[in-house]
C-alpha positions as CSV (number, residue, x, y, z in Angstrom):
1,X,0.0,0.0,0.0
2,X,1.8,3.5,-0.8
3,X,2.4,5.5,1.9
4,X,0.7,8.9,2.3
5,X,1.5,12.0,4.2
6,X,-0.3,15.0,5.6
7,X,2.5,17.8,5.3
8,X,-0.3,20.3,6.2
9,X,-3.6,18.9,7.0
10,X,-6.5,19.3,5.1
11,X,-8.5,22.1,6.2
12,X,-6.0,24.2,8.5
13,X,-6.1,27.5,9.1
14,X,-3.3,29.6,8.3
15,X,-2.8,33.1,9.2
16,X,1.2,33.2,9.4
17,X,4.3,31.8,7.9
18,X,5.4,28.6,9.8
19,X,6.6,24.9,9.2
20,X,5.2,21.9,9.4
21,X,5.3,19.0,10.9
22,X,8.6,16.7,9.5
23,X,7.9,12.8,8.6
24,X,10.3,10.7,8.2
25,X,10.2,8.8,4.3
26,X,13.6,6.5,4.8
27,X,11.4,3.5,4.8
28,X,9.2,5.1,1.5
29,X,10.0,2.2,-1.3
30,X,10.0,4.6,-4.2
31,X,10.7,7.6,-3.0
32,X,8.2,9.4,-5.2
33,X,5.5,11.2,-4.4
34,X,2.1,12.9,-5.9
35,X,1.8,16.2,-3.8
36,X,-1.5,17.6,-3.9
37,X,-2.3,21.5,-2.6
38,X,-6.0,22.3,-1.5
39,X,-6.9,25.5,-1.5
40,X,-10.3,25.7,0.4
41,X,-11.0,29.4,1.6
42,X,-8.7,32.4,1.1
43,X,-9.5,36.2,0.9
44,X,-8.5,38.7,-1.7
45,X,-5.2,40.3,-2.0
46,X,-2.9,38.0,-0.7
47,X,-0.7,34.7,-1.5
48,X,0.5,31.7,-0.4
49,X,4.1,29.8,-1.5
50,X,4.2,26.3,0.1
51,X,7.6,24.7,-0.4
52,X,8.4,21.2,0.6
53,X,12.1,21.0,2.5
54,X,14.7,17.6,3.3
55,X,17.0,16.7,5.8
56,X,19.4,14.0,6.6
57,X,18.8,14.3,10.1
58,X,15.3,15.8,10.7
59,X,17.1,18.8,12.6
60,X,19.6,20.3,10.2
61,X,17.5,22.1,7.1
62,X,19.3,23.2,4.2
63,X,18.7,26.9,2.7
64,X,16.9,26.1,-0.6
65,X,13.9,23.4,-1.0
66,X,13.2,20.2,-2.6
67,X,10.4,21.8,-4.4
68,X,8.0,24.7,-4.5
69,X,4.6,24.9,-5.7
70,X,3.1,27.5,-7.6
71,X,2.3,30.4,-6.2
72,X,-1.5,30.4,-5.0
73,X,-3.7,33.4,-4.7
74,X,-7.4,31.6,-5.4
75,X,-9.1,28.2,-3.8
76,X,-8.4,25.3,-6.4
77,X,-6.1,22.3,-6.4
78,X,-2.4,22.2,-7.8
79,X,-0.5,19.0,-7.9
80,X,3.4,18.2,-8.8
81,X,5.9,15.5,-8.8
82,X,8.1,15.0,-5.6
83,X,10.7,12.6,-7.1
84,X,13.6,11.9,-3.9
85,X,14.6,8.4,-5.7
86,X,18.3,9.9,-6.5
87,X,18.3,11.9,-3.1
88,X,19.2,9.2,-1.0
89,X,20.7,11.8,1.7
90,X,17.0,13.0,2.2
91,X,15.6,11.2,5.2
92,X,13.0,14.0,6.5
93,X,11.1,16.2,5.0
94,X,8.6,19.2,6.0
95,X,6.5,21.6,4.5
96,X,6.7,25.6,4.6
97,X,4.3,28.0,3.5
98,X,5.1,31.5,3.7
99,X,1.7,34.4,3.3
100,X,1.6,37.5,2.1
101,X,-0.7,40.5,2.0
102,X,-0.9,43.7,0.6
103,X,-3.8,46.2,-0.1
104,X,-6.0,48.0,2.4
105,X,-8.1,46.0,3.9
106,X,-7.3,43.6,7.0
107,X,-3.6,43.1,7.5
108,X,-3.7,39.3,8.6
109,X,-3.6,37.2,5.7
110,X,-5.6,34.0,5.5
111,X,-5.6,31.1,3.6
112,X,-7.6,27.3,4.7
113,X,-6.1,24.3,2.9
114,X,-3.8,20.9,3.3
115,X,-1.0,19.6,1.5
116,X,-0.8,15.5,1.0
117,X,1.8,13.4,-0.9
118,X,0.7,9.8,-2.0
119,X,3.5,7.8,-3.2
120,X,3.7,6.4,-6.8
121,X,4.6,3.2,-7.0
122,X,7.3,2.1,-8.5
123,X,7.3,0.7,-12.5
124,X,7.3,-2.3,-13.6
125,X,10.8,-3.0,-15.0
126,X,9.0,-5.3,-17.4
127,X,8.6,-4.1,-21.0
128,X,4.7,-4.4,-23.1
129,X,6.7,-6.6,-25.4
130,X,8.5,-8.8,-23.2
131,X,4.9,-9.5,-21.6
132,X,3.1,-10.1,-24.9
133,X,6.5,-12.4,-25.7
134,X,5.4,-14.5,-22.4
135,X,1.8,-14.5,-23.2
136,X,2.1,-15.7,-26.5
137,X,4.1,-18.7,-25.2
C-alpha cells in the first residue's frame, strides 16, 4: 500500500508563515511522491508559497527546498511530482508556507487548505513486449 502523508492537513487555518510538521520517508520504497495543494478558503489580496524542505537528520534544514509549488492566490487544487529516488541523503522532509498580504483591507492574511503526498509506486521494469512475448508462449 503506498504510503501517504499529511505535510499540512487538510483544512488548516493559516494566518502566518510557519513549518510543518517533518515525517520521516527513509522506509518510502519509491521515493516518489504525488503532492497535492487544496486551496479551500482564502481572501483577496494575498498569496501563499508552500515549499516542501529535506534533511538527513530531521534537525539540520538546508537553505533552498526540494520543491516549491506555484504560487497560490485563489481556492483550487495544484499537484506536482516530488521525485527523492536519487536523493538518497533525504531522510525527513517538511512543508513551509510562507503568506503574504498587501492592499488595504485587513492586514492578517488567511488562507484554509492541506497539503498531501501519495507515493507512486514504483514501474514495472517489465517491458509491453516482453509481456506479450510471455503471453504468447
Amino acid at each position: 500500500m503506498p504510503a501517504k502523508l499529511e505535510l499540512i492537513p487538510a483544512e488548516t487555518r493559516m494566518e502566518a508563515s510557519a513549518d510543518g510538521a517533518s515525517f520521516d520517508i527513509a522506509a518510502v520504497a519509491s521515493r516518489t511522491f504525488l503532492c497535492r495543494l487544496t486551496v479551500t478558503e482564502q481572501m483577496e489580496q494575498e498569496s501563499l508559497d508552500v515549499s516542501i524542505w529535506g534533511s538527513a537528520d530531521g534537525e539540520n534544514w538546508p537553505k533552498k527546498p526540494l520543491l516549491k509549488l506555484p504560487q497560490q492566490f485563489y481556492r483550487g487544487t495544484t499537484k506536482m511530482v516530488l521525485d527523492l529516488s536519487l536523493r538518497p541523503e533525504v531522510k525527513y522532509i517538511r512543508a513551509r508556507w510562507d503568506l503574504n498580504r498587501w492592499g488595504r483591507v485587513a492586514p492578517t492574511p488567511m488562507f484554509v487548505a492541506g497539503l498531501d503526498l501519495v507515493e507512486v509506486p514504483p514501474m514495472s521494469r517489465e517491458t509491453p513486449t516482453k509481456r506479450m512475448s510471455l503471453a504468447a508462449s
